[in-house]
N, C-alpha and C positions, 0 to 999 in steps of 0.2 A: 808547283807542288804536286805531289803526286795526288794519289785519290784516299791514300790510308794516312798520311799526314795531312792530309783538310779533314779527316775525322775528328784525328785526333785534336786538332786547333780550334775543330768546334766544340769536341768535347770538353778544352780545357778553359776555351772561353765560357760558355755554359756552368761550367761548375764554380767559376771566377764569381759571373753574377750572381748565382743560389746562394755564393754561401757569405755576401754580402749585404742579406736582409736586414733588415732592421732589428728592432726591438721585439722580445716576443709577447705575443698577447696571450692572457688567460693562463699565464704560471700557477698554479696551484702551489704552495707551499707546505709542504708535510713536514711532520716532525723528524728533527735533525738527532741523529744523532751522538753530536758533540757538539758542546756548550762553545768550543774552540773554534769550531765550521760557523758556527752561526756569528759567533763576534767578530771574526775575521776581517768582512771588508765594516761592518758598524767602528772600532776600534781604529781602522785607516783613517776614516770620516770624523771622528770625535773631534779633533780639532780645525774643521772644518769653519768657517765663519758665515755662518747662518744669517747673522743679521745684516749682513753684507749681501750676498749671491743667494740664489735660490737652493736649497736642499740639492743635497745631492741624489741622485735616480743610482739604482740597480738596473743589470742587465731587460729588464721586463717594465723599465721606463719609471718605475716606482720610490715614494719617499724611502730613502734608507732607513730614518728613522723609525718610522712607519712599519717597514719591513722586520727589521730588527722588535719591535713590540710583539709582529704576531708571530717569530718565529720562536721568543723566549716565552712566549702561550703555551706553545704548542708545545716545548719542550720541559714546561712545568706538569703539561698534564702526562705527555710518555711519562717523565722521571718524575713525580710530586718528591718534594723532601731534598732535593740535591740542590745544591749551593744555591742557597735560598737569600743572601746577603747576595753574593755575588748576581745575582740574578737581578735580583730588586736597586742595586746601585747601578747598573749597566739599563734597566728600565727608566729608573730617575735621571739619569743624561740623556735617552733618545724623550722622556716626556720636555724633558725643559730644553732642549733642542728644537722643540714644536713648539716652544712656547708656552705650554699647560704647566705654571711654576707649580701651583699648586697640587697637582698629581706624582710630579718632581717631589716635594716635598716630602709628600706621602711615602714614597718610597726610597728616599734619603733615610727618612726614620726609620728604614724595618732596615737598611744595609749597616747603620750606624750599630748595630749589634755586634756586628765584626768587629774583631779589633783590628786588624791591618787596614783598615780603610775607614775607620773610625774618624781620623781627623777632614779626610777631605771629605766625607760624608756630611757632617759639622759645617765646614766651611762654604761647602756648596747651598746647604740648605739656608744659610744666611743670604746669599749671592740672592737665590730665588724668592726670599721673603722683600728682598729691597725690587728685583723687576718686578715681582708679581705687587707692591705698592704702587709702584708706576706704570703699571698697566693698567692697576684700578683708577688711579687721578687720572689717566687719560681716557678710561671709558666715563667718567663721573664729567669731566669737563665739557663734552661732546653739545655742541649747539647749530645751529641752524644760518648761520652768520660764516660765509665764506672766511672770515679773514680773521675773526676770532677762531675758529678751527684751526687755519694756519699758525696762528701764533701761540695756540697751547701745543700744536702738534714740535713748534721748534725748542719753545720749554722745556719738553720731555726731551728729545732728542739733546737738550745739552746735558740734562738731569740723567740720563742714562749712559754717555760717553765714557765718562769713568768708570762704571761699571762692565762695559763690555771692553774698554783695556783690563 
């Protein structure tokens, strides 16, 4: 090889490795804006199965769900007043995506306003009054006894299966 083609093959190895870093750390999230940018990759994830695999991460190694909350924060305080259903039923799937039925809830009620999403809005918030009962008998059962732990823990686990079909 010459002397200007080992530059270049260091140069192109060098930029190989850089631009295969990792995850990035310390993303700051500002307000978006479009409501369409921000649901984008949450709306990919939605039927994602959570109780199965671990949450799914963003570029910056983060919960989507999680992400998706503070990005439609952020986009309530730019725009106050703009699709306010829409916003509040896409908040109630990443809360009950975490698990928080009851915040779910909360915000099923204020999207249930809409009429086009009126029914799943209804139907969803039934879905999270039946986990969110079975997440209270399994904190209420909770004892100090390995093996009664085990056996309320496989209870729920049959008591929930239909539910999460």
């Amino acid at each position: 090889m010459h002397g200007g083609s080992k530059l270049i093959l260091i140069f192109l190895v060098t930029a190989t490795i850089f631009s295969c870093a990792g995850p990035k750390k310390g993303i700051k999230y500002e307000p978006s804006e479009s409501l369409v940018e921000i649901l984008t990759e949450f709306q990919r994830q939605i039927n994602y199965d959570s109780y199965k695999f671990p949450s799914p991460k963003d570029l910056g190694g983060r919960n989507i769900f999680k992400v998706t909350l503070i990005k439609l924060n952020n986009y309530e305080k730019l725009y106050p007043g703009r699709f306010k259903q829409i916003i509040a039923y896409n908040k109630a799937k990443s809360w009950e995506r975490l698990k928080e039925y009851l915040k779910a809830i909360k915000y099923y009620k204020e999207a249930e306003q809409y009429p086009a999403i009126k029914t799943a809005a209804r139907r969803n918030i039934q879905i999270c009054q039946e986990f969110n009962n079975l997440k209270n008998q399994y904190e209420k059962g909770l004892s100090k006894d390995p093996e009664a732990v085990l056996e309320k823990c496989d209870k729920i686990k049959d008591s929930w299966e239909p539910l999460i079909k």
